[in-house]
C-alpha positions in Angstrom: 132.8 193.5 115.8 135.9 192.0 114.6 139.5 192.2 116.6 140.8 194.2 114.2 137.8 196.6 114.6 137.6 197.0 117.9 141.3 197.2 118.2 141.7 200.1 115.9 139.0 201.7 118.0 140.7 201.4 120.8 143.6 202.4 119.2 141.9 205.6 118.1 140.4 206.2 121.4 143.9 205.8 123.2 145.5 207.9 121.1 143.0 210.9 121.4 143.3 211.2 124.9 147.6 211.0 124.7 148.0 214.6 123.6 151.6 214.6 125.0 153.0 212.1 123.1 150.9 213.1 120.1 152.8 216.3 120.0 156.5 214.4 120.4 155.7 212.1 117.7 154.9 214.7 115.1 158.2 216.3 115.9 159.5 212.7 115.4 157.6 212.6 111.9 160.0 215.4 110.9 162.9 214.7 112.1 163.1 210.9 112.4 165.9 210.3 115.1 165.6 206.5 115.0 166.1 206.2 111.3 167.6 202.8 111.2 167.8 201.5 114.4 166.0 198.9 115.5 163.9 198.5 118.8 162.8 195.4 120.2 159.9 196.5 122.9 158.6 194.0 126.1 155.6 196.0 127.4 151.7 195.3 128.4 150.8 195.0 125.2 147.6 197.1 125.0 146.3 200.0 123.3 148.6 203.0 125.2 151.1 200.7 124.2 150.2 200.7 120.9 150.3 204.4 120.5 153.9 204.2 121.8 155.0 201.7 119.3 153.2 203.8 116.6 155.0 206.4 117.7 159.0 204.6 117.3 157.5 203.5 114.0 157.1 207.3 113.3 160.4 207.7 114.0 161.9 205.7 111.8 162.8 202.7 114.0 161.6 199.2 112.7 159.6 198.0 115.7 159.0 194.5 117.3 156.7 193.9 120.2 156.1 191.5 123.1 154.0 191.2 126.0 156.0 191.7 129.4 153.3 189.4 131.3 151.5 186.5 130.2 148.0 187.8 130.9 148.0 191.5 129.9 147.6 191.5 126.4 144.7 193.1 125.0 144.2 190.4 121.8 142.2 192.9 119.6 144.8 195.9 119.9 147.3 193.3 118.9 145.8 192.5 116.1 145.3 195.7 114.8 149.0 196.4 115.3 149.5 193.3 112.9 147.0 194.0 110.5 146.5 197.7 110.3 149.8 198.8 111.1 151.6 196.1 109.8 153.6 196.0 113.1 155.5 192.4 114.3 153.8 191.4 117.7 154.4 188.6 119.3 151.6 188.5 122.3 148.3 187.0 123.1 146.4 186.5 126.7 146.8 183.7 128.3 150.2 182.8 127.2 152.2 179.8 128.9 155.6 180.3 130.2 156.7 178.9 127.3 155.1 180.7 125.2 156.1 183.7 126.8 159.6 183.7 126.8 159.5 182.2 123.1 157.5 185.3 122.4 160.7 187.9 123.8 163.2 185.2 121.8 161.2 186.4 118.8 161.5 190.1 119.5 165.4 189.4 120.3 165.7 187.8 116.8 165.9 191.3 115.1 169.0 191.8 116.8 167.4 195.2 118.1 169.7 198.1 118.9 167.4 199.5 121.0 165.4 197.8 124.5 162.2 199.2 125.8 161.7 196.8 128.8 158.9 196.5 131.9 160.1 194.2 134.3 163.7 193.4 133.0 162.6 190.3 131.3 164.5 191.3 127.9 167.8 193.1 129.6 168.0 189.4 131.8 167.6 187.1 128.5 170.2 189.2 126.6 172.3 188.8 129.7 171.8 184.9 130.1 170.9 182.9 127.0 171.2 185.7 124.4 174.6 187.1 125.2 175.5 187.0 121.6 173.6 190.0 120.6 175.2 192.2 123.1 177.9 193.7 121.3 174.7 195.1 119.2 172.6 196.8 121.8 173.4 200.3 122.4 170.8 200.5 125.3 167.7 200.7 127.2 164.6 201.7 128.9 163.3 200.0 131.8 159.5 201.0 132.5 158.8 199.5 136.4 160.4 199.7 139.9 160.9 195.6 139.7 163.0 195.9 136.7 164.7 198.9 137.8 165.8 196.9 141.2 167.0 194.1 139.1 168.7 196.5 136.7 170.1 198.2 139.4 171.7 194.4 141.4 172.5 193.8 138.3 175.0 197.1 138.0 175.8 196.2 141.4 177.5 193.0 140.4 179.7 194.5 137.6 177.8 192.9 135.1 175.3 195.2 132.9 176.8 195.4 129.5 174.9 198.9 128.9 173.5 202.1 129.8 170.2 201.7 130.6 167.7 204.5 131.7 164.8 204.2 134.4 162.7 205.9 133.0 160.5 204.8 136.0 162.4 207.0 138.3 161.5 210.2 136.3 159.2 212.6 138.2 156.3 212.5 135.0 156.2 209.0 135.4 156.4 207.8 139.2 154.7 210.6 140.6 151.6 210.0 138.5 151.6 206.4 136.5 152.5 204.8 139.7 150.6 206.8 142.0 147.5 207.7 140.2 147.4 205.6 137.4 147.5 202.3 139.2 145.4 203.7 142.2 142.7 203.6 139.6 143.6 201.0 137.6 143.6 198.2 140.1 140.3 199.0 141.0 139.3 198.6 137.6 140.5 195.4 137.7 138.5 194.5 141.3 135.3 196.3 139.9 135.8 193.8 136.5 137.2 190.4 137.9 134.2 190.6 141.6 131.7 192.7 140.6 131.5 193.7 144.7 131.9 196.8 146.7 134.4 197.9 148.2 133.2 200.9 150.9 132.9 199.2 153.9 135.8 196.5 153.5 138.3 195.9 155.4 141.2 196.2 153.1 144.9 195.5 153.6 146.9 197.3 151.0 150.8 195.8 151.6 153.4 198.3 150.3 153.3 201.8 150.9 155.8 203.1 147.9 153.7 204.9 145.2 151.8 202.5 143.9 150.7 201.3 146.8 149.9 205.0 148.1 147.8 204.9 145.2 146.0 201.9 145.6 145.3 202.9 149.6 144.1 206.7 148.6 141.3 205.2 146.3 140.7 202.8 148.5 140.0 205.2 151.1 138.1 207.7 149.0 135.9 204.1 147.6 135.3 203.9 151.6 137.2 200.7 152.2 139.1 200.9 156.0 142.4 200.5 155.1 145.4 198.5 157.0 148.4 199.3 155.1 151.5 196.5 155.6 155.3 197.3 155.5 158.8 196.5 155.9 160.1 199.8 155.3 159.5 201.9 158.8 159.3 205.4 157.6 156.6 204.5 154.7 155.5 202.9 157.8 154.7 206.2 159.6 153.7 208.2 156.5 150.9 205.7 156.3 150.1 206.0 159.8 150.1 210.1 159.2 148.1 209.7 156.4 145.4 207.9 158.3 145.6 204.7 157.6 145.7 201.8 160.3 149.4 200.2 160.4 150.4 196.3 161.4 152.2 193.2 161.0 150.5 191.1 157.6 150.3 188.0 160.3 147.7 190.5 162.2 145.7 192.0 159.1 144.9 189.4 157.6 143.0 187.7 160.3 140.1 190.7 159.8 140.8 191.4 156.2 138.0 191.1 153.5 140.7 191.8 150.8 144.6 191.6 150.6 146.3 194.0 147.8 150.0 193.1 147.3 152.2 195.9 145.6 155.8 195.5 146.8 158.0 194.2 144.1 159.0 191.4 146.2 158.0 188.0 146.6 155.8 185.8 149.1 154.4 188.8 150.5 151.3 186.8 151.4 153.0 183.9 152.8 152.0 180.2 154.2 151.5 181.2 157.8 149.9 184.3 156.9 146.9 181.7 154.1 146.7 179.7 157.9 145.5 182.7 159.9 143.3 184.3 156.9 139.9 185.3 157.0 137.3 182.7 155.2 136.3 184.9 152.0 139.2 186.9 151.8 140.1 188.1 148.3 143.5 188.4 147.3 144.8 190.4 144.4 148.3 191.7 143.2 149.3 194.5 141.4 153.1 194.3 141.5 154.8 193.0 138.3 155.1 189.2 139.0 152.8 186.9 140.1 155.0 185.7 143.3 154.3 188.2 145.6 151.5 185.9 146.7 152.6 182.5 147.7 149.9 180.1 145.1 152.0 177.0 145.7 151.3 177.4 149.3 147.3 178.3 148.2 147.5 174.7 146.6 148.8 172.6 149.3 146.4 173.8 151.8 143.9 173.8 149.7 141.4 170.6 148.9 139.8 172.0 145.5 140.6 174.8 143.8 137.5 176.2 140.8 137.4 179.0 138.7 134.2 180.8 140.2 134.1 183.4 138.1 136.1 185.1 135.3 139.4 186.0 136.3 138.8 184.6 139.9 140.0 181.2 141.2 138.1 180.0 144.7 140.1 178.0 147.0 138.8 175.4 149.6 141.4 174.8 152.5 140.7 171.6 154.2 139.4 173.7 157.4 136.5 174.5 155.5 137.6 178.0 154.7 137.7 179.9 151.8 139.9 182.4 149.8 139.8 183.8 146.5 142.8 185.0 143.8 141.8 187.1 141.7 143.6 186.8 137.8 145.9 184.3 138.8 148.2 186.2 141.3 149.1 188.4 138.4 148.7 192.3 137.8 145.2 192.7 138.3 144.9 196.0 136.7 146.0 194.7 133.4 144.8 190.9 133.9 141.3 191.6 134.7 141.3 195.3 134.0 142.4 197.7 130.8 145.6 198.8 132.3 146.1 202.9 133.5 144.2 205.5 131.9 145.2 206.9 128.7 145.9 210.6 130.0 148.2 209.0 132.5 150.3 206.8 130.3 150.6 209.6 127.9 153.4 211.1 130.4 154.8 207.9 131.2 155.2 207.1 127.2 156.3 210.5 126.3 158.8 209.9 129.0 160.0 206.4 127.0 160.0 208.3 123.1 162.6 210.7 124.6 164.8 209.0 126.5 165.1 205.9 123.7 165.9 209.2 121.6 168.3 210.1 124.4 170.1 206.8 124.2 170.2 206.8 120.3 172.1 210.4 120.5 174.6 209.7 123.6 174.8 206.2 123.7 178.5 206.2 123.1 178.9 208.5 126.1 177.3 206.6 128.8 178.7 204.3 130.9 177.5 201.0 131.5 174.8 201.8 134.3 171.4 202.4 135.4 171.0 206.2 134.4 168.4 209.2 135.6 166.4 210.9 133.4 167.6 214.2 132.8 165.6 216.8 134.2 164.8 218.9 131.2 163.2 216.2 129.9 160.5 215.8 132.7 160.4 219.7 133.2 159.7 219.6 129.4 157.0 216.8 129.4 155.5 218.8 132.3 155.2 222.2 129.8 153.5 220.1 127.8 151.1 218.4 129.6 150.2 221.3 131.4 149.8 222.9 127.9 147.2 220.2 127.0 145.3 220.5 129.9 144.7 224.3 129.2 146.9 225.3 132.8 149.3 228.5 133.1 151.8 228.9 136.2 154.0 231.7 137.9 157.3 232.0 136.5 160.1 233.3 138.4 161.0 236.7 138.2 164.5 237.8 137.6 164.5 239.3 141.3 163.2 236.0 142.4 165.9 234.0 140.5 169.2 235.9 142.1 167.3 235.6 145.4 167.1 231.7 145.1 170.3 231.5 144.0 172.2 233.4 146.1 173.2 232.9 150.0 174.0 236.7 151.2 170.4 238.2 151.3 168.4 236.5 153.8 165.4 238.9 154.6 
């Protein structure tokens, strides 16, 4: 099967299963909101992806596309986006830095009016090296909690030069991409990259914010016994009350048979902790960048380092011991895995069509911050997913409404 084949399958496939979207992009079809803008995109570039772009294009917009990380790029959806789309993408797997960051350059190049960003990459170019296409940009989306804490320091400091919306913050994306979507997606990734089983392993999850209540709920329900790490103290006692075993990273990992980093912040698995680790441990990370576990440390205690199997790197401290990294230290869900289930990213990426429709309406009314999404908008994706999946609900009834809204009738 060629790429282009099997990435117009996938394609198809992706886009079956995103009936959300599917229905907001035939409105778009009609109406065409982003006729004329232009909207340079940095996302995992795979096939839910796709369908998102597809769907801008639908609209009107003139799209360009790059990968946000180096290894998520699904090469044969890529190519179909070039060749049977006629889309301009600008992402393979395995990029180099280099490449990488030539790659957004390219998509800045259009001069886009528009951002669609997952991990800030884009927002931080155009705010560094690329400040001369400012005065074009009318605003953005930013996809993932790293990029909305960078978005948000960065608003902090005076210095975001426009509105940007986190769309990670809405309810229809957090509560479920985030929570379910990379629960099941990282394990994807372990089941791909080890081929090894994971009831009956000790396994430290570190981060207990959704993603990482994901990850430690399938986990659990895989039948790992799971030590959830944290910094945050009242995550810290959720994961406790959820019944998970609680303690201090230099403790865990002396016992652990696997390490899962998901904080958004960096050297999570540190130096002292590599010194203290148990021989075979396998580390993995599904937070955006690949510096939440320390791999210059990994090299300097280490005497060989040897790619064991695909996606996973063994190495040899000078002890004698033994630890293993899977996909690099990057998102493992995406690197050695396909990413989160279609159904899942059809809320997330309904979520993205209407707020970048959002921004092209009100742009000119919204001040230079990081921005909710508005609640109709996830009570509206909601309707419509629940729609899809053939599910009615109680509505309030009049009665009911003056009750909840009122303050003199208590009984």
């Amino acid at each position: 099967m060629s790429d282009l084949e099997k990435g117009m399958r996938r394609l198809k496939w992706a886009e079956a299963h995103m009936p959300v979207l599917n229905e907001i992009r035939e409105r778009f079809r009609k109406e065409r909101p982003l006729s004329g803008l232009k909207v340079g995109m940095a996302l995992h570039t795979e096939a839910k992806t796709g369908i998102l772009a597809i769907t801008l294009a639908d609209a009107g917009a003139e799209v360009r596309l790059a990968s946000c990380n180096p290894l998520s790029t699904d090469d044969s959806v890529a190519t179909a986006l070039r060749e049977g789309y006629g889309m301009e993408v600008y992402a393979k797997k395995g990029e180099t830095q280099d490449e990488y960051y030539g790659n957004l350059n390219k998509v800045l190049d259009m001069s886009p009016d528009l951002i669609i960003d997952d991990g800030a990459d884009l927002i931080a170019i155009l705010h560094t090296t690329r400040t001369d296409l400012l005065k074009n940009i009318r605003g953005a989306n930013e996809e993932t909690t790293t990029g909305v804490v960078r978005l948000r320091a960065l608003a902090a400091d005076g210095k975001l030069r426009f509105p940007v919306i986190a769309v990670n913050d809405a309810k229809m994306k957090f509560l479920f991409d985030n929570r379910y979507g990379t629960g099941q997606s990282t394990f994807d990734g372990w089941m791909n990259a080890t081929n090894l089983i994971v009831a009956g392993k000790r396994m430290v999850v570190a981060g207990y914010g959704w993603c990482g209540k994901g990850i430690a709920m399938r986990a659990k329900g895989l039948g790992a016994n799971v030590i959830v790490t944290e910094v945050d103290p009242v995550r810290a006692i959720e994961a406790k009350l959820d019944g998970f075993e609680v303690m201090p990273m230099i403790e865990a990992v002396k016992t652990a048979d696997a390490v899962l980093t998901v904080t958004g912040c960096k050297s999570v698995v540190s130096e002292e902790h590599l010194k203290v680790m148990k021989s075979g441990c396998i580390l993995g990370n599904a937070g955006h960048f690949d510096n939440e576990i320390d791999k210059n440390a990994l090299d300097s205690l280490s005497e060989r380092k040897e790619e064991v199997r695909e996606f996973v790197d063994e190495y040899r401290f000078r002890d004698g011991r033994k630890v293993y990294l899977i996909a690099d230290g990057r998102l493992m869900n995406l690197a050695a895995g396909q990413g989160h289930p279609a159904e899942i990213m059809d809320t997330s990426f309904a979520t993205q069509a209407l707020a970048i429709e959002y921004l092209a309406k009100n742009w000119k009314k919204m001040d230079r911050k990081v921005h909710t999404v508005p609640e109709y908008m996830d009570n509206e994706i909601a309707k419509i997913k629940l729609r899809t999946m053939g599910i009615s609900i109680d509505e309030l009834t009049e009665e009911q409404k003056r009750y909840m809204s009122g303050w003199e009738e208590g009984t």
